[in-house]
N, C-alpha and C positions, 0 to 999 in steps of 0.2 A: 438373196439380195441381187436384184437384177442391173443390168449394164445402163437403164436410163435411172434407175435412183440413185447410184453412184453417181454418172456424167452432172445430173442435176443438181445435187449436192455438193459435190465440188465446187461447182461451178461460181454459186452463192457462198462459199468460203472462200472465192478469189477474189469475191467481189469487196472485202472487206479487207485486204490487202493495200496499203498501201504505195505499193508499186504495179506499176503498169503491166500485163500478162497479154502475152499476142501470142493467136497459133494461127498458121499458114498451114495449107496441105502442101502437095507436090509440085504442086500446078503454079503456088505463090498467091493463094487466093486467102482470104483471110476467112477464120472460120470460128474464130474466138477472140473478143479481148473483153476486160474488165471493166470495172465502172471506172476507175483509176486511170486508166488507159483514154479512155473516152473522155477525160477531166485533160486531161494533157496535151493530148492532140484534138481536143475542142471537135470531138464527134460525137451526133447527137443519136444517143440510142443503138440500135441496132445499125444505119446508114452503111458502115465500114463494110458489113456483114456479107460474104460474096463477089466483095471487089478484089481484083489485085492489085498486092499492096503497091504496087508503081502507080496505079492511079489514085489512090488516096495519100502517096507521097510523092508526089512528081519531082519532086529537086534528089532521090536517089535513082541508083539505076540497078542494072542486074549486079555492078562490079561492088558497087558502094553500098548495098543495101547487104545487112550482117543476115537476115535471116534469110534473103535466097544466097546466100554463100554459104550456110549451114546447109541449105536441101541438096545443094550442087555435092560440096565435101565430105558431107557426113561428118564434121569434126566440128566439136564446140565452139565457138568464140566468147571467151569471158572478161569484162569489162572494158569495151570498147567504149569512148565517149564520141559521140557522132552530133552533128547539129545538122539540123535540117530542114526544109521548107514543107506546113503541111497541106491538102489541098486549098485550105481558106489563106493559105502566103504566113502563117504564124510563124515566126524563126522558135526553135527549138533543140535545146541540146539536154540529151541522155545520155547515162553512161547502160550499155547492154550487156546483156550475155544470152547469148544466142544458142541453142541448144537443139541436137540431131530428133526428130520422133521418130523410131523405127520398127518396122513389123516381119518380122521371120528375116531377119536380117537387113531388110531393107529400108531405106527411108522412105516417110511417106507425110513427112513436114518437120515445121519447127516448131520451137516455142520461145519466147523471148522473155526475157524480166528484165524490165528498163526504170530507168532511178529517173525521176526530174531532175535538172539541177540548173535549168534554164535561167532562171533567177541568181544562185549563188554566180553563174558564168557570167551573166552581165554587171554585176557587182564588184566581181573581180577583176572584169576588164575595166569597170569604169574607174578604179582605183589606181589600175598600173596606168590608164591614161590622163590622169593628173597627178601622180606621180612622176611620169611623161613630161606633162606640161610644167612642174612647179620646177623641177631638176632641168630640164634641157630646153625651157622655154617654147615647147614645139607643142603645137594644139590642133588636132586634126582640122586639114583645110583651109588653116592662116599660115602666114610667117612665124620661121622662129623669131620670137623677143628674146629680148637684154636679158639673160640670167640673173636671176635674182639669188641672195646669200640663201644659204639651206635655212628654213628655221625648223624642221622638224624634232630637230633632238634638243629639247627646249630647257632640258635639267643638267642644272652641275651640280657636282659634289657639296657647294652651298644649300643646297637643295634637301640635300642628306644631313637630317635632323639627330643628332644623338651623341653621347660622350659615354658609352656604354665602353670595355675598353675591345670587347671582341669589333662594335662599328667600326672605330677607330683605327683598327690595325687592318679590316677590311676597305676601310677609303685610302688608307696607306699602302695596300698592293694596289690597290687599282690604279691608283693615280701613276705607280710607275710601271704599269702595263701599259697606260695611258699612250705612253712616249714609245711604245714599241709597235710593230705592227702583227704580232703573233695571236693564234686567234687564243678568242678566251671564253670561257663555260661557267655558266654563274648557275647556283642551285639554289631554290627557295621556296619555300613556303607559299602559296597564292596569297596575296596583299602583305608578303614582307619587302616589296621594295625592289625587287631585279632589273625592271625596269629603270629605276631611278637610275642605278649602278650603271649599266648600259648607256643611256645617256649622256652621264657625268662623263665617261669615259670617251667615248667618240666626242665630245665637246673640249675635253684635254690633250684631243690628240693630234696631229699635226693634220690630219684629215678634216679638221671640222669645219672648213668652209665647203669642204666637198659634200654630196649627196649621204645622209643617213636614211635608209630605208625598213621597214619594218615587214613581218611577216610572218604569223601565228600558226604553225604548219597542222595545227590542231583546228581548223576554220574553212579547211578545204576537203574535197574527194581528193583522193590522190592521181588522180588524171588530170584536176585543173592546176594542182600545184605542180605536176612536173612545168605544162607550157605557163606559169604564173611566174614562176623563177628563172625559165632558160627562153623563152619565147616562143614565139612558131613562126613556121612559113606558109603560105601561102598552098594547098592542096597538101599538106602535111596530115592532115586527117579531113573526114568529111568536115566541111565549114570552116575550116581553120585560115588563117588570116596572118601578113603580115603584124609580128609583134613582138617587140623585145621585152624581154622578161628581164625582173627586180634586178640581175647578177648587172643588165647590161645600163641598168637605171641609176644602179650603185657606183659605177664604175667611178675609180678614185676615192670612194667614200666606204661607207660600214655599211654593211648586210646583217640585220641582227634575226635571227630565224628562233623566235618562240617556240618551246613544248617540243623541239626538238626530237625527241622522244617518239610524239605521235606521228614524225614520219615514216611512210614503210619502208621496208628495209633495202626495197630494190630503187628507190630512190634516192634513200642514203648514199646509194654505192655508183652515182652517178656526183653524188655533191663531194664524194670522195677524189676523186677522178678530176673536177672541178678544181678541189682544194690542191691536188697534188701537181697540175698542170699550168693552172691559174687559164683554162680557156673552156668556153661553153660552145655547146652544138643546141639552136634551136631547134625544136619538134618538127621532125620530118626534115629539117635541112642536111646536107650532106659539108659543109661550110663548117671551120671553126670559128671562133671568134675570141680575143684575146680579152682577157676581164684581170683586173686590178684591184679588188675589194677585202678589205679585212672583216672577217665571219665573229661573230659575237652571238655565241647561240646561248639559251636559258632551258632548263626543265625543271618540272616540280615534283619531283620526283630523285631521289639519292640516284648519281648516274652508275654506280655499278648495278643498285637493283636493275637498272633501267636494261644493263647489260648481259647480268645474270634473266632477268625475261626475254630479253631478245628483242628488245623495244629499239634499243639503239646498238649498232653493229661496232665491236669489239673492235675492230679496226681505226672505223672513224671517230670513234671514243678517245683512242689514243691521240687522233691529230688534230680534235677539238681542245684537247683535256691539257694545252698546251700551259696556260694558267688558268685556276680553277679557284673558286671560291663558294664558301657556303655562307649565306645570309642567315642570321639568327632568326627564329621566329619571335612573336616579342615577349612571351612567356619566359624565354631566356635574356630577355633586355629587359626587365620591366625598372629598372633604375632610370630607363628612358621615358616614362611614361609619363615623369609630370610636366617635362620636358617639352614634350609632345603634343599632348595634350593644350599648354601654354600657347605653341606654336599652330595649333589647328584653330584655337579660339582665336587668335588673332585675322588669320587668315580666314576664314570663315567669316569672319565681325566685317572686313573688310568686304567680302563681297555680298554679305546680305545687309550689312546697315546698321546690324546691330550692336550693339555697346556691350556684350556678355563681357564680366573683368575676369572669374574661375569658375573654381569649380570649390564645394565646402569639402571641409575633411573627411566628412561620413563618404561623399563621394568617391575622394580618390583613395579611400579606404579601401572600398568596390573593387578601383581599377585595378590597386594593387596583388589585388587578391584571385582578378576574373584568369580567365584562362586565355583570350582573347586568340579562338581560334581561326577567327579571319584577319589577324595578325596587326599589323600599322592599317591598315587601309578601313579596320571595322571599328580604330576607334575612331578615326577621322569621320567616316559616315555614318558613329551613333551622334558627336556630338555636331554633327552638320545639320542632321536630324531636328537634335533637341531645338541649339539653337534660332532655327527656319521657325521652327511653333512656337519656343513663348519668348516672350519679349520680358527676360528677367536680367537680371547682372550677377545674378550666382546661380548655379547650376547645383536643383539640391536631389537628394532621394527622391521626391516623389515626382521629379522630374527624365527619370532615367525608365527606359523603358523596362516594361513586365519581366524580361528575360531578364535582367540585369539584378532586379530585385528580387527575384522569387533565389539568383543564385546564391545573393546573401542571407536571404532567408534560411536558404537548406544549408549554407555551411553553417549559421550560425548555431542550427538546430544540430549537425552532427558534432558541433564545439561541447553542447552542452549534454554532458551525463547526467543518466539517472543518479538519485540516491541511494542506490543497493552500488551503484559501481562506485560512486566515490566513498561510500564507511567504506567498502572491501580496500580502497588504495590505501585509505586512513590505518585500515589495521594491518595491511600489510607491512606499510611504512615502521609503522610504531614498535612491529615483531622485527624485522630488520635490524631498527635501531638498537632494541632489546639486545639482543641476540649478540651486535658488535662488542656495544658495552661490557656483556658477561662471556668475552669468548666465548660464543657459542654452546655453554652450558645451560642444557635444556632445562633442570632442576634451578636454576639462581633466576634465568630468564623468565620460568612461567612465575616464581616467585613476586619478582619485579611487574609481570603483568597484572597478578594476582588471579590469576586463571588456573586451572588445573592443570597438571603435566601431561595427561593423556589430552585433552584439552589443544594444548600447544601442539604438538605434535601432528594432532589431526590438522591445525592449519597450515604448519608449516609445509605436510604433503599438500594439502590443499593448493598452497601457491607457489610450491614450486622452487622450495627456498633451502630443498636441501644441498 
């Protein structure tokens, strides 16, 4: 196997890589990248092929550019997020890692593997700056306006549907968490409701004219979420930008940080730091900054497993986990369900128009039964469903989707036993009874059966009834 059917074949297996692959020689001249690559930095074909890479990215330099900082060091750099100008002026940001090529000890270029994430970064910014705007009335390039009431945490505990008695004792802690400012950890099921809880809570708390902000930590790379949350300054990384982050948006108000969980662990131990200080350091600033915010985190996941994996750091577990709550999923509320159910159809009727009054008994016969593993949220989006298509006022069987019916189907079909298995229970039963009757004398018993004694015997081994 020779060194150009190798090079070749590789080459066409990078090509089909979803991430970006750049090699430089020594010189900083570019001598490879992907088709990935060429989709990203919008070059067409071969073009890049022999330039150096400063000319086909003119907004880095020798200091700020990761891969001639690899050729200079010899030492890796792994997931730098960098934004940058390409030669057609496209703003773009990557997260890198940058990587030594070397030969009989020496360097003689890099390699780079770069993520897009151009997109999620402007998404993100454009959310913290109307976050910005809605909280502190400041809108790039005007006056700040009149602050307006927070409306974002839009649920209260009226909102929270149920007389189950574990809900009930659940809206009973929260509500006097409510009044405290200690943080709190809520765990649940996806679509049992955590949100809901969260809300109600910042809305009963003495913060609730203040800023409630939200934040899925499971929806970011973890380079946007560091500067997402604490902000950045200005020459803090390549492209980086005055901007405060969620802690300094929250400020006075709740920080609720979703899935918790899926943050990494060396970020954890900055929001620890955080929690134990109450002060934030923007990205790349040297500057504290003082922050006031009560933390309301959630995960879907039991937070010791979360801890026994090492998902969430055993420390900060302890300083979240200050009140904690488990959300039932509704397989264990299902006494909630017609409740529910009631409550969906109305609010649903309202916003589509339509007049549904229930649901028929064979239905919530169904409900009672299903396993409903998308929790509160799958039964509200089957019957939002039905009701959107037909324009009926009862909700019957052949109105429930396929999944729903084929489940009653197959339980109904494992309800029903063959014929050899119910005579077996019949004569089980019948020998039992026998058997009590004549204290257990095998001669009076098979009598009574009218069966033979060896007879009896063989069934009674047979079932097990010695």
């Amino acid at each position: 196997m020779n060194d150009s059917f190798v090079k070749e074949n590789v080459f066409e297996i990078l090509d089909y890589i979803s991430e970006g692959i750049y090699i430089i020689d020594k010189n900083g001249r570019i001598i490879y990248y992907n088709k990935f690559a060429q989709i990203i930095d919008d070059i067409d074909g071969d073009e890049g092929i022999g330039r150096h890479i400063l000319e086909v990215y003119p907004s880095l330099s020798y200091d700020t550019s990761t891969l001639l900082t690899v050729t200079k060091t010899g030492e890796p750099i792994l997931n730098v997020e960098q934004t940058f100008l390409n030669y057609r002026g496209k703003k773009i940001t990557t997260i890198n890692s940058s990587l030594p090529i070397k030969s009989n000890g020496k360097v003689v270029g890099a390699l780079e593997i770069s993520r897009d994430i151009t997109q999620v970064k402007q998404m993100s910014e454009t959310i913290v700056e109307l976050q910005d705007e809605l909280y502190n009335g400041k809108k790039k390039g005007k006056k700040k306006k009149k602050k307006d009431k927070n409306k974002w945490a839009k649920y209260t505990f009226m909102d929270i549907v149920g007389e189950n008695k574990k809900m009930l004792d659940l809206k009973s802690i929260a509500l006097r968490a409510a009044d405290t400012d200690v943080p709190v950890l809520v765990y649940g099921d996806t679509g049992t409701g955590k949100e809901l809880f969260v809300h109600s809570i910042h809305n009963a708390s003495p913060r609730k004219e203040k800023p409630f902000v939200v934040q899925n930590c499971a929806a970011l790379p973890a380079n946007l979420l560091e500067g997402i949350l604490f902000g950045t300054v200005k020459g803090g990384f390549t492209g980086a930008e005055d901007r405060p982050g969620l802690f300094e948006l929250a400020h006075g108000g709740t920080l609720f940080l979703d899935e918790i969980n899926s943050m990494p662990l060396e970020l954890q131990a900055k929001l620890l730091r955080v929690l134990q200080d109450n002060v934030i350091r923007r990205v790349g600033d040297i500057k504290t900054r003082n922050v006031d915010v009560r933390i309301i985190t959630a995960t879907n996941v039991p937070p010791e497993e979360a801890v026994a994996k090492k998902q969430l750091r055993k420390d900060l577990y302890y300083r979240l986990n200050v009140v904690s709550f488990e959300i039932p999923p509704l397989k264990e509320r299902k006494d909630d369900i017609p409740l529910l159910t009631n409550f969906f159809i109305d609010k649903i009727n309202k916003k589509t128009g339509r007049k549904v009054e229930n649901v028929s008994n064979e239905v919530m016969e169904i409900f009672l039964k299903y396993n409903w593993e998308g929790n509160v949220r799958e039964l509200e989006h089957l019957l939002e469903g039905i009701i959107s298509i037909y324009d009926i006022k009862t909700i019957e069987v052949e109105h429930l989707p396929t999944k729903l019916k084929n489940y009653e189907r197959k339980k109904r079909n494992n309800n029903v036993k063959s014929l050899k298995d119910t005579l077996e229970d019949v004569e089980r039963n019948m020998i039992l009874d026998a058997l009590k009757i004549n204290d257990e004398n095998i001669t009076h018993t098979a009598d009574m059966l009218k069966i033979p004694r060896q007879t009896l015997q063989y069934k009674i081994n047979k079932y097990n009834l010695k």
